[in-house]
C-alpha positions as CSV (number, residue, x, y, z in Angstrom):
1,X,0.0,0.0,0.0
2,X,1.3,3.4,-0.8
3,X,1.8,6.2,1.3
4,X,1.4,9.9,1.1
5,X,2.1,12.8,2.8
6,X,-0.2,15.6,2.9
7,X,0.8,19.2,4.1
8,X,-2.5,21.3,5.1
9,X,-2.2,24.5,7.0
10,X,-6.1,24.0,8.5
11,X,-7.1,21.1,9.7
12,X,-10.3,21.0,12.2
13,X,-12.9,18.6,12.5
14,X,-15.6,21.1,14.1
15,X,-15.3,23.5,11.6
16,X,-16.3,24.4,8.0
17,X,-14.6,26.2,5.7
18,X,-11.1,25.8,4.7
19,X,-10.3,23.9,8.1
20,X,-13.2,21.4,7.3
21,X,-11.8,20.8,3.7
22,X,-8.5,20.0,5.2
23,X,-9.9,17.3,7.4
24,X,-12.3,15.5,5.0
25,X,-9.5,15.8,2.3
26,X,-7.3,13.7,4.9
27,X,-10.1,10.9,5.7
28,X,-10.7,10.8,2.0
29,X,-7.5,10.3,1.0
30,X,-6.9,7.4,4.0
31,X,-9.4,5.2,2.7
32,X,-7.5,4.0,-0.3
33,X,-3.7,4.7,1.3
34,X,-1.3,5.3,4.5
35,X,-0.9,9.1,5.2
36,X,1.0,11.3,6.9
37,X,-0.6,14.3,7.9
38,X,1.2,17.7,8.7
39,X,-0.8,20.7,9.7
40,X,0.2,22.9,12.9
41,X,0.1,22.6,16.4
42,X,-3.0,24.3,16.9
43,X,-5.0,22.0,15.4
44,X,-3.8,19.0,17.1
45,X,-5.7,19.3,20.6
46,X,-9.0,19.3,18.5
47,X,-8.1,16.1,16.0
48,X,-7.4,14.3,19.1
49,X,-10.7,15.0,21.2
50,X,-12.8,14.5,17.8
51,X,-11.3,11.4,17.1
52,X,-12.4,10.3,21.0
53,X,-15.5,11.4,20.6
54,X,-16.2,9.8,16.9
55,X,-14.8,5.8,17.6
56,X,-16.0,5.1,13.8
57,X,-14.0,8.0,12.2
58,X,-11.4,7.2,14.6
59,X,-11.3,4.0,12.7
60,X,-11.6,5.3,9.4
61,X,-8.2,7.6,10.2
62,X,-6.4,4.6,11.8
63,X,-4.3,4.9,8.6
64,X,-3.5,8.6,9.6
65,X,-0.3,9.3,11.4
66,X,-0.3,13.2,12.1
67,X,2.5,15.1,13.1
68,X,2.2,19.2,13.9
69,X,5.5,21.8,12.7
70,X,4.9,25.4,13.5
71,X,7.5,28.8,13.0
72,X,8.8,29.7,15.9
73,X,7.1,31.7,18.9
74,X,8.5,35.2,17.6
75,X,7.2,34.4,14.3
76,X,3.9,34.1,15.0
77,X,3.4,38.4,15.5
78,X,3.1,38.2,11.4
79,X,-0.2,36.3,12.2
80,X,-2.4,40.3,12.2
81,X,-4.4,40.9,9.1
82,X,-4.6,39.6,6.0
83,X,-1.3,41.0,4.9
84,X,0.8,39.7,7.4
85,X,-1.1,36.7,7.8
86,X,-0.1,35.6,3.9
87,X,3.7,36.4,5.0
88,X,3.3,34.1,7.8
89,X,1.5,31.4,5.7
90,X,4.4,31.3,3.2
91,X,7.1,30.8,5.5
92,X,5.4,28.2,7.0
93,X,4.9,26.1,3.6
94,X,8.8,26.6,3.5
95,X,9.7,25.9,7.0
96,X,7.8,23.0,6.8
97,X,9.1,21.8,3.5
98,X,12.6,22.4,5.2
99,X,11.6,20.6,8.3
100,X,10.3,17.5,6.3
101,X,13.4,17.1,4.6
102,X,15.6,16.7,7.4
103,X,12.7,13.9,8.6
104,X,13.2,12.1,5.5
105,X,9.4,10.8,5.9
106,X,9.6,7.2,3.9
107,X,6.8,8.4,1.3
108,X,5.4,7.9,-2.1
109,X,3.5,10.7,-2.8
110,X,3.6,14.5,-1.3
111,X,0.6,16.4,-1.8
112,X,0.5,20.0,-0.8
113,X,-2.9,20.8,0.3
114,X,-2.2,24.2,1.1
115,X,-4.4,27.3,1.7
116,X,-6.6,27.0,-1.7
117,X,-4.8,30.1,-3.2
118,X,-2.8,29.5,-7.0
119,X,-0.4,32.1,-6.0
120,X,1.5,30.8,-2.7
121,X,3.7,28.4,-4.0
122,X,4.7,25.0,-1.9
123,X,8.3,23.5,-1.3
124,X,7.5,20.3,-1.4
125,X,9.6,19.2,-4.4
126,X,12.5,19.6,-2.0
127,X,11.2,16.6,-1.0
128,X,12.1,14.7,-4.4
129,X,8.7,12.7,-4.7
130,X,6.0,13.5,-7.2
131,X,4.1,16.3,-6.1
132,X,0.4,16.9,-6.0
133,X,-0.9,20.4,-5.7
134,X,-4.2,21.8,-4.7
135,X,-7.1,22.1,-5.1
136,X,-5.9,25.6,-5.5
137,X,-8.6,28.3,-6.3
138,X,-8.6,31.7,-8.5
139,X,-10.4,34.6,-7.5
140,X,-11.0,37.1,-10.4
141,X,-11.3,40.3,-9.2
142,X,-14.6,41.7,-7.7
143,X,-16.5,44.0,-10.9
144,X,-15.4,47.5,-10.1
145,X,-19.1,48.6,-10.3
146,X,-19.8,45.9,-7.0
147,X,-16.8,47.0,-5.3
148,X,-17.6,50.5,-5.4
149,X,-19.9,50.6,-3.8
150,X,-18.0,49.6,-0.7
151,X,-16.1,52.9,-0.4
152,X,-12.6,53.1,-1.2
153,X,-10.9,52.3,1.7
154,X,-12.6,48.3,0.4
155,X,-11.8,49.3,-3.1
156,X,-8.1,50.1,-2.8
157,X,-7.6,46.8,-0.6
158,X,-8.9,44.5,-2.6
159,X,-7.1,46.2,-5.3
160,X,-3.7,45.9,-3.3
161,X,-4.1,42.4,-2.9
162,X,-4.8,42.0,-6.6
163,X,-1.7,43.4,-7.3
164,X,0.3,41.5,-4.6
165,X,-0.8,38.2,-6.6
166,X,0.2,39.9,-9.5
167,X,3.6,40.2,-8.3
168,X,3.6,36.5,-7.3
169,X,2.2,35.0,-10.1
170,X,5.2,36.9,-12.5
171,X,7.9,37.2,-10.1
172,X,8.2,34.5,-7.5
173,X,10.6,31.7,-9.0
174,X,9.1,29.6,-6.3
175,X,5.5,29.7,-7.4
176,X,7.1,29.1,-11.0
177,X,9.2,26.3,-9.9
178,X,6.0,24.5,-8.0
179,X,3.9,24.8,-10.9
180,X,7.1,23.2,-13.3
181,X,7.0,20.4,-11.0
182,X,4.1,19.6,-10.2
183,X,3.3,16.3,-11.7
184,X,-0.5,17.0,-11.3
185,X,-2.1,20.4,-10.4
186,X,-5.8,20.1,-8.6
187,X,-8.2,23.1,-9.6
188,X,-10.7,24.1,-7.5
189,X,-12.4,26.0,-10.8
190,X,-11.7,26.5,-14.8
191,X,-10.2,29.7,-14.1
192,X,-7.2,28.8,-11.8
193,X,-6.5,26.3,-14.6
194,X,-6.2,28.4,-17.7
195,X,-4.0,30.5,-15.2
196,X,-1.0,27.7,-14.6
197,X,0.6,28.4,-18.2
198,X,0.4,24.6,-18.2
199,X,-0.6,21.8,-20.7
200,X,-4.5,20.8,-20.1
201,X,-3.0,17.0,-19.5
202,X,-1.3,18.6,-15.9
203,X,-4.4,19.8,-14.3
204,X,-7.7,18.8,-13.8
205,X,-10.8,20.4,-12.0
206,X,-11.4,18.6,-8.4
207,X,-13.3,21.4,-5.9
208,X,-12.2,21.4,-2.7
209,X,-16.1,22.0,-2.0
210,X,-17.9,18.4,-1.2
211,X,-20.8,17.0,1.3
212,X,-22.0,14.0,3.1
213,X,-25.2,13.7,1.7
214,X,-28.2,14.4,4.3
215,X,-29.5,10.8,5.8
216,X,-32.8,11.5,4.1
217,X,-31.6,12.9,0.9
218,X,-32.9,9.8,-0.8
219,X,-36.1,9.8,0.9
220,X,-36.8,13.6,-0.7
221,X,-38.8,14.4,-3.4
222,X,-40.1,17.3,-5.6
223,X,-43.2,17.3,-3.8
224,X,-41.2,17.6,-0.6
225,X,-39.3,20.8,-1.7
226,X,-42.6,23.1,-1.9
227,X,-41.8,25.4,1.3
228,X,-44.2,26.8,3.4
229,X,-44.2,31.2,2.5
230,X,-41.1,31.9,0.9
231,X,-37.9,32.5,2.0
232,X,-34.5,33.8,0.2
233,X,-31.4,32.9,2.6
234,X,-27.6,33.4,2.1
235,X,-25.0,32.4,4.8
236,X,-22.0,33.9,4.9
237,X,-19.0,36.3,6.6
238,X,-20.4,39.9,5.3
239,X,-17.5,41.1,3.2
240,X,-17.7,42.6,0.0
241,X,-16.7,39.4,-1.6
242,X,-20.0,37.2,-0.2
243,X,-22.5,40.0,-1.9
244,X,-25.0,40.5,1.0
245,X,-26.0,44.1,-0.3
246,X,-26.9,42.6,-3.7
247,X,-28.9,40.1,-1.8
248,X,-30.6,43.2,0.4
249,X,-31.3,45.2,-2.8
250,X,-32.6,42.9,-5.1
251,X,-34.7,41.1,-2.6
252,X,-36.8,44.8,-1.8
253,X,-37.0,44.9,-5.1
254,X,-39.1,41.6,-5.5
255,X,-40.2,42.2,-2.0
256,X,-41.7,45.6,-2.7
257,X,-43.6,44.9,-6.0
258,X,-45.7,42.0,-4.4
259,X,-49.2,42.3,-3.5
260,X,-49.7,42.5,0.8
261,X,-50.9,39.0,1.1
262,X,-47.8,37.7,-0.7
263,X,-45.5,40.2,1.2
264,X,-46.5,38.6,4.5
265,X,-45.3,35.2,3.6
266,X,-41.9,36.4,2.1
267,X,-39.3,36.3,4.6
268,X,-35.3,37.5,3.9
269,X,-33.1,35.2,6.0
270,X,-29.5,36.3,6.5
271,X,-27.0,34.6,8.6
272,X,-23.5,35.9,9.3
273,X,-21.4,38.5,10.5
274,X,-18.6,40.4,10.1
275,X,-16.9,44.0,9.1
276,X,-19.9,45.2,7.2
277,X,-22.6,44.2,9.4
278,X,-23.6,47.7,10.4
279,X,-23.5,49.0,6.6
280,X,-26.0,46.4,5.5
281,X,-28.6,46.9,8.7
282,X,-28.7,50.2,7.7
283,X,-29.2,49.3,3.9
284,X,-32.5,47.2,5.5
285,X,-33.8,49.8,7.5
286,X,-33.6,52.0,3.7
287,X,-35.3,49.9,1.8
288,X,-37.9,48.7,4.3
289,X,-36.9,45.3,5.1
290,X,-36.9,45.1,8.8
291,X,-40.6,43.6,9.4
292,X,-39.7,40.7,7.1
293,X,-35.7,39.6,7.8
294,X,-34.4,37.3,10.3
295,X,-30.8,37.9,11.0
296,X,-28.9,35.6,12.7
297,X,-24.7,35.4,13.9
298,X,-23.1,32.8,12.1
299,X,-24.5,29.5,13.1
300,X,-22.7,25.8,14.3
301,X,-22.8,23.9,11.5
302,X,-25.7,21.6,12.8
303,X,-28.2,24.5,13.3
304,X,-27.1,26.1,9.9
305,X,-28.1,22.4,8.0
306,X,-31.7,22.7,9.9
307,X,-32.2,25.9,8.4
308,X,-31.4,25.4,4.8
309,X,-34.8,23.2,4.7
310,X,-36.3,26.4,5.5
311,X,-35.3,28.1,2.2
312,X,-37.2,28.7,-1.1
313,X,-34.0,29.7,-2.8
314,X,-30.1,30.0,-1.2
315,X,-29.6,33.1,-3.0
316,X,-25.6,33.6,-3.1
317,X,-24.0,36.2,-5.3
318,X,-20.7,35.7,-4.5
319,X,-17.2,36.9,-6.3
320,X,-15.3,33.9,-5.1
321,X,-14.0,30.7,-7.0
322,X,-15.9,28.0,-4.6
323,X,-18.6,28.3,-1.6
324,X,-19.0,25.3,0.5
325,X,-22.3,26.4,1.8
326,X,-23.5,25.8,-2.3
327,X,-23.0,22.2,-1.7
328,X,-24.5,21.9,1.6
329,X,-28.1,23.9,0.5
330,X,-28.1,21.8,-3.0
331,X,-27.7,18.5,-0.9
332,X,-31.1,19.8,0.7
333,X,-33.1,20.1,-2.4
334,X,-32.8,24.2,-1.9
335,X,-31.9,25.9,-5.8
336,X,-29.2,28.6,-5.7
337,X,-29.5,31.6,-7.0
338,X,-25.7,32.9,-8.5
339,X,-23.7,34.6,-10.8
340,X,-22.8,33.0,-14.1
341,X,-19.0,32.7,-12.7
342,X,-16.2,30.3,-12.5
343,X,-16.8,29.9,-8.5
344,X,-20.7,29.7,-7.7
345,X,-21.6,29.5,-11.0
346,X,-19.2,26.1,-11.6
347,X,-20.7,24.9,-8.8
348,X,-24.3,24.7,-9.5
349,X,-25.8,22.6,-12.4
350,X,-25.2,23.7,-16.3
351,X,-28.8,23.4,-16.8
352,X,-30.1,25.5,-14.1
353,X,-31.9,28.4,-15.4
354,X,-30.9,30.6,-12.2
355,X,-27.8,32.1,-13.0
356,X,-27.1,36.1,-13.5
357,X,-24.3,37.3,-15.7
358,X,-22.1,39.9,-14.6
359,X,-23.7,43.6,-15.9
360,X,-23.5,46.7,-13.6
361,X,-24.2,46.3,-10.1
362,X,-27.4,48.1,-10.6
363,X,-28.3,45.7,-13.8
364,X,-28.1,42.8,-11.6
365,X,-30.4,43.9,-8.9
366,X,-33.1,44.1,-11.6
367,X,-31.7,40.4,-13.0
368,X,-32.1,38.6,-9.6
369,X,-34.7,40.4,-8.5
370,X,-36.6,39.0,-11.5
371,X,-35.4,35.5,-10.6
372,X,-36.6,35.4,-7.5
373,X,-40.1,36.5,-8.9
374,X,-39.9,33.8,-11.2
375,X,-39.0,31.4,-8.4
376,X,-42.1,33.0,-6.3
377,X,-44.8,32.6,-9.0
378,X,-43.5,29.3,-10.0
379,X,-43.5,26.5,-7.5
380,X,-42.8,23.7,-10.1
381,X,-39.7,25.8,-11.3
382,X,-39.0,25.6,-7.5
383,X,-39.5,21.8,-7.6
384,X,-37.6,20.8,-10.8
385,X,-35.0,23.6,-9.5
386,X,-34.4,22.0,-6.4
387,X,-34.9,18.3,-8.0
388,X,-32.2,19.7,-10.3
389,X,-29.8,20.7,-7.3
390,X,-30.2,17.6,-5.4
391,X,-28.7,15.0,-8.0
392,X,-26.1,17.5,-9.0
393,X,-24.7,17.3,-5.7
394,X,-25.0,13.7,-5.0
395,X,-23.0,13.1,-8.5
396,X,-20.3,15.4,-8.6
397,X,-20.1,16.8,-4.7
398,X,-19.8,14.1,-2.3
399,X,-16.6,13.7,0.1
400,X,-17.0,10.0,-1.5
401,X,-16.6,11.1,-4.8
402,X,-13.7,13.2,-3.8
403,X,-11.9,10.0,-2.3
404,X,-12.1,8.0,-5.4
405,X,-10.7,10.7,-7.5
406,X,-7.9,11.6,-5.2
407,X,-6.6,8.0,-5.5
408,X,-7.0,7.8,-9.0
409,X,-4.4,10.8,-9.1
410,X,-1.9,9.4,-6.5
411,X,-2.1,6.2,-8.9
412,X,-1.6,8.0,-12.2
413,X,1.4,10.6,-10.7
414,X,3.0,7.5,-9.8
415,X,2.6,5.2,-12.7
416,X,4.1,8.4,-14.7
């Protein structure tokens, strides 16, 4: 049986996210092979209390061996903003890499999980082993009509960090070298792939987004998606890359041009929080939203699954290039409502009818706001919309799914 090591930054079983990825990407990969796991210390005291608590994943990771490396103490100032933070994440790909190679770790494979970003580049060649890397993800910039809006102290930050990938993705030999040697690159979306410079035969689209299906996903039907009233939800942190005043204005939109009796039933549910909280409440109490939204800090993960059978419609316009919480409200029957992008828009079937393309931010608000009126007039487009969703995600969005194709790559980079 082969082994592999696999390097991921965040690793926690009680969390979503990025962290979440990390630790079904691990238990994925440990059905088929032996792994060795690095990630940092941090993460250790909650891998070890899950796995007590959980006996049958415990056995499903009794192929893991995990071992922790972190910078030093002093290091670990870099660790304020988002700035510094991405300083402190590359030296810790390369003092890791560094570290590893004095272990010697009797491997097959290396696989640098990493961050999900195609612009920090890993060390793991030092390694001499074939090198997987990714799912790495692309973020095209946010449409300067959407940013905008967001005042300029938003506008020149994203910007800033635009142009800090920028300098990555032409100047750092290391990103170049990782990318050269990489035997097989995994793309979290089309757009981080046409990015590499790289022959179509290197990478190959694998989302780092994926589910366990709900127990009674096979027990739903498209009689069972009809919701009581209807309700538009979005869960996310509320940055400008998430969207939520898009969601705000296009919903009073629809909200305002239905008759009172349908206007009592509509319901806005937002759950979340974060710098721009206070901006959007005040962009509900403008457009006369307040009697019918339900606003709610973000949510453990349990709760937040509970409430997606709630929705009509997740409505997410996001800027990003993935969005777990896609998977998880497709997996409960509930259509998303998107732009026509390489993140979201990937995501969510190629035949659903509910995706925007990008037009001015003031465009779109009349473009979703019409989709949710369709959605609202139309339960069977709800039903087949949500019918749709469901077998989408249990045939190309499962963590099962996502197991079998990461041993097919560890078989194929080593029978190269």
């Amino acid at each position: 049986m082969n082994t592999v090591l696999i390097t991921a930054y965040a690793v926690n079983p009680y969390k979503g996210s990025e962290d979440g990825m990390g630790w079904n990407f691990i238990l994925q990969a440990a059905r088929f092979q032996k792994v060795v796991a690095v990630t940092r210390r941090n993460n250790g005291p909650h891998i070890v209390r899950y796995l007590a608590e959980n006996p049958a994943v415990a056995a499903q990771a009794a192929r893991v061996e995990f071992l922790y490396f972190d910078l030093p103490a002093w290091t670990r100032w870099w660790k304020k903003g988002p700035l510094l933070s991405l300083i402190y994440f590359y030296m810790w790909q390369l003092g890791l890499a560094l570290w590893l190679r004095a272990r010697r770790p009797a491997v097959d494979v290396v696989h640098n999980l990493n961050f999900h970003n195609d612009w920090t580049p890993s060390f793991l060649w030092l390694l001499g082993r074939p090198l997987v890397w990714g799912p790495i993800g692309h973020h095209p910039p946010i449409p300067a009509s959407h940013l905008a809006r967001y005042g300029a102290v938003a506008f020149c930050k994203d910007r800033l960090i635009g142009s800090l990938k920028h300098f990555f993705w032409h100047l750092d030999p290391f990103l170049w070298l990782t990318r050269r040697t990489a035997r097989r690159v995994l793309c979290m979306n089309s757009t981080a792939g046409h990015r590499l410079g790289r022959p179509a035969s290197a990478f190959e689209i694998m989302p780092s987004v994926a589910i366990d299906l709900p127990a009674a996903a096979g027990e739903l039907n498209a009689e069972t998606t009809l919701k009581i009233g209807f309700t538009a939800m979005i869960a996310a942190r509320m940055v400008p890359l998430k969207g939520f005043d898009m969601v705000i204005l296009a919903f009073a939109k629809f909200y305002h041009a239905l008759p009172a009796a349908a206007r009592a039933e509509a319901r806005l549910l937002l759950i979340g929080s974060g710098p721009e909280e206070g901006r959007l409440n005040e962009l509900l109490a403008d457009n006369q939203l307040t009697d019918c939204v339900v606003i709610r800090p973000w949510l453990a993960r349990e709760e937040l699954l509970t409430l997606y059978q709630q929705a009509s419609v997740f409505f997410f316009p996001s800027h990003e290039g993935a969005g777990m919480v896609v998977a998880e409200a497709m997996s409960y029957g509930v259509p998303v409502l998107c732009y026509e992008n390489d993140g979201p828009g990937e995501l969510t079937p190629a035949a659903s009818t509910l995706k925007v393309p990008y037009r001015s931010f003031a465009a779109n608000v009349e473009d979703f706001a019409a989709q949710l009126t369709r959605l609202h007039h139309s339960p069977l487009l709800q039903a087949a919309e949500a019918d749709l969703a469901r077998r989408h995600v249990a045939q190309h969005h499962t963590w099962e799914r996502r197991g079998h194709q990461l041993h097919r790559v560890y078989q194929q980079v080593l029978a190269a």
